[in-house]
N, C-alpha and C positions, 0 to 999 in steps of 0.2 A: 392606508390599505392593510387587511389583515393579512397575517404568516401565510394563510390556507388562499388567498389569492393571489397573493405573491409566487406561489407554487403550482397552482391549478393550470398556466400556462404555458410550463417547463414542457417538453417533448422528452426529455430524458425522463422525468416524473410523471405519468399518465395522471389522471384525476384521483382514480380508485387508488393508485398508491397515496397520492398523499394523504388519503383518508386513513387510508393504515398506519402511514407513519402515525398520526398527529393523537390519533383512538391511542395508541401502544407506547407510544416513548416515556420513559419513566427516567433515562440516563441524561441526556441530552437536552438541553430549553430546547422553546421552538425559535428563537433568534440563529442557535447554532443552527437547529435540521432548516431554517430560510438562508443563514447562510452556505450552508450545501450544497442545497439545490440551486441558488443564486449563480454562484462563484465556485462551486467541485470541492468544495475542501473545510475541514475544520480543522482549526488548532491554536492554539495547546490544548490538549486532555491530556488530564493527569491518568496514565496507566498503574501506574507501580510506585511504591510508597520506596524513599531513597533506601530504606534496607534491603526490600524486594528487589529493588534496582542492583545493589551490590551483587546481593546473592546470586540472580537471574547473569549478571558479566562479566563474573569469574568463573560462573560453570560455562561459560558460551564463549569466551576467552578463551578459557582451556581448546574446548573444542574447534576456535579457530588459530589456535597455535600449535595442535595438531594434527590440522591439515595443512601450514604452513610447511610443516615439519616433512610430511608428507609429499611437497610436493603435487598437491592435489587441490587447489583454495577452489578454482573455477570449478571443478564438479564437486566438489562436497559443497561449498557455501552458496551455491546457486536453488533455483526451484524448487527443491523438497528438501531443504536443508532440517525441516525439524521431524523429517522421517530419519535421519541419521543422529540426532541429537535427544536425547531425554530432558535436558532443559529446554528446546524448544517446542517440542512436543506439550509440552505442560503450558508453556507461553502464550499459545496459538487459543489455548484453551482458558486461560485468565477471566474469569465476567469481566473484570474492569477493564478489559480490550476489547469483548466478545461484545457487550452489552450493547456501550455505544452502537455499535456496526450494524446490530441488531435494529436501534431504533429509527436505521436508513435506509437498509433493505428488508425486515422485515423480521420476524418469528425463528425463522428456519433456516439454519447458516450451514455451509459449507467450508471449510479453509482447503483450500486447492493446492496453495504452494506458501511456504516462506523460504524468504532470500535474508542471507548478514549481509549485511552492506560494510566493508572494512575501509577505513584508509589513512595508512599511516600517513602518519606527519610528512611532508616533503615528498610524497608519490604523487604522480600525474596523474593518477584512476582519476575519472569524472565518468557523468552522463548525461549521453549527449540530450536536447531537447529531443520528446518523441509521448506517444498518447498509447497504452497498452494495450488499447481498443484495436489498435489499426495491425494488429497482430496474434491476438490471445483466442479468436473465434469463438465466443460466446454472445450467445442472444435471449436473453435482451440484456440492456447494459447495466442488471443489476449488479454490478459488485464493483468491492471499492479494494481499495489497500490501506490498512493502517500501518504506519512506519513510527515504530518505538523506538527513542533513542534510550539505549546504555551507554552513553557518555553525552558531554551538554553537543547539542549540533550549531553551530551559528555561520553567521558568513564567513569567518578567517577559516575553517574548518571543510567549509563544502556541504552546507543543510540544504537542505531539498529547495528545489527552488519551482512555482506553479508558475502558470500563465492564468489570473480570474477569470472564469467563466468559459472556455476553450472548450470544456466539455458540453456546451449548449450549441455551438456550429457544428457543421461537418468537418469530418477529419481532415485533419491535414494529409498533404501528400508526405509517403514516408518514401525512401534507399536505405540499402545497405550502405554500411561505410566500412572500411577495414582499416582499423587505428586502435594500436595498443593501448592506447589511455580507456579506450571507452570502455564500461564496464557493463556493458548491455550484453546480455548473452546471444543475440541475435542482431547484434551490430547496427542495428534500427537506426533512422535521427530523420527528424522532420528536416523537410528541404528547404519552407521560407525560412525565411529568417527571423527572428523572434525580436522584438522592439525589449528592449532589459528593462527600460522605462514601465513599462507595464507587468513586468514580471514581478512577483512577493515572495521573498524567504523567508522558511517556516522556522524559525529561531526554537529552540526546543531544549530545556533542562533537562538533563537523565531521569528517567521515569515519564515522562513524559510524550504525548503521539501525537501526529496528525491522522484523519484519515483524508483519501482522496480518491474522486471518483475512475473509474477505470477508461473514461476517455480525455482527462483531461491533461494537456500538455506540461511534462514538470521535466526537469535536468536537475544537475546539481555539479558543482565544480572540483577542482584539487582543493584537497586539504595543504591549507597554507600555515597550520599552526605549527607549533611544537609537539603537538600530542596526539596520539588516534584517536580514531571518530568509528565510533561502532554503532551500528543502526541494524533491526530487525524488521524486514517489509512481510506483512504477511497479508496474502490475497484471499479476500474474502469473496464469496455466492451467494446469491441465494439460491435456496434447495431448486427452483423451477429455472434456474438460469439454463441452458443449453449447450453444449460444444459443436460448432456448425460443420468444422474442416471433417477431413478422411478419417481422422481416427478419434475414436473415443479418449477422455483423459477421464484421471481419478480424482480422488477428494477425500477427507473424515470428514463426518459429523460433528458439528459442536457445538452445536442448540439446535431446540426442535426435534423436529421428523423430517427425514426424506420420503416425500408420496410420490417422486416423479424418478429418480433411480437412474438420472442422466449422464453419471458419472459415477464409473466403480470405487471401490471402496480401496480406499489407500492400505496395504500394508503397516499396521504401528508395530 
């Protein structure tokens, strides 16, 4: 069976997109953009060349060991952290992050929000399983997140962890939970219970990303190593995506055109 009917049947991928994917990708094979759509996720890509890598997590170190300093890590390093940062602000905007991203939603990107993801050696921070979908109010479900490691992620560490394919069913049911460890900022976590047997960790060298779709179910545990694990999540649009709740949300630009102006324009 060809990539393009392997894809034609997805409900998250309408027809007409995956014609655009398949016309447009230049980053990406089409085994990745079929595993995408298959299974919600690709990885490894290579983002950052390991000097880019240094450079890029000692200016974004700094920056997160002086909100440490601070007193302040939850609201600086949460959802628009690269509105506070000038090396993430440049990050967000990388082609070899954008590109990809490009060739699974489309021409014309948005980045909405990036989050650090910190955790020292021997801290209980995790997160809990939950699908971003089942809270973020956007329609339709084009957008993904690419999570760049600036340090290597692996299982001793707490690397992302998916559930395959979660984002082609209906969402799960989510609760609040209220638990220190979790490092969700809306305390979210799916209710079944997640079979570990079918879960895959996204093992990652520094410089290196996954992307993953915005409805598919991923967590990720305590760092059990010796060392910190630094990760940048940045959530990607496409320009025609939509915000459905009470209030409008913002965004930059950072490919294409916006023709549809669904989301104000973020402060840089």
């Amino acid at each position: 069976m060809s990539a393009q009917a392997l894809i034609s049947g997805d409900p998250v991928f309408p027809r007409w997109t995956c014609a655009r994917i398949f016309a447009t990708a230049r980053h990406l094979s089409e085994a990745e953009q079929v595993q995408f759509s298959q299974h919600g996720f690709v990885a490894p890509i290579r983002a950052l060349t390991v000097d880019d890598c240094d450079s890029y997590r000692a200016r974004i170190e700094q920056f997160v060991d002086d909100a440490i300093a601070a007193g302040s890590v939850s609201e600086v390093l949460r959802t628009k952290a690269h509105l506070r940062c000038p090396a993430l602000l440049e990050l967000v905007r990388v082609p070899t992050i954008v590109e990809p991203v490009a060739d699974l939603l489309g021409p014309d990107l948005l980045c909405r929000s990036a989050s650090v993801f910190l955790k020292e050696h021997g801290d209980p921070a995790y997160v809990a399983w939950h699908q971003d979908a089942a809270y973020w109010e956007l329609d339709p479900p084009d957008v993904a997140t690419a999570w760049v490691a600036l340090t290597e992620s692996t299982n001793e560490n707490g690397a992302l962890r998916v559930l395959p394919g979660s984002h082609r069913a209906p969402l799960f049911e989510h609760r609040v939970i209220d638990e220190p460890g979790n490092m969700l900022s809306r305390g979210q976590a799916i209710t079944a219970s997640i079979d570990p047997a079918r879960a895959r960790t996204l093992v990652l060298e520094p410089g290196e990303m996954s992307i993953h779709h915005v409805r598919l179910a991923h967590s990720s545990a305590p760092n059990r190593s010796p060392y910190r694990r630094l990760g940048v999540a940045i959530r990607y649009v496409a320009a025609h995506v939509r915000k459905t709740g009470p209030r409008r949300d913002s965004a930059i630009l950072v490919r294409g055109t916006d023709r549809f102006g669904h989301f104000d324009p973020d402060p840089e």
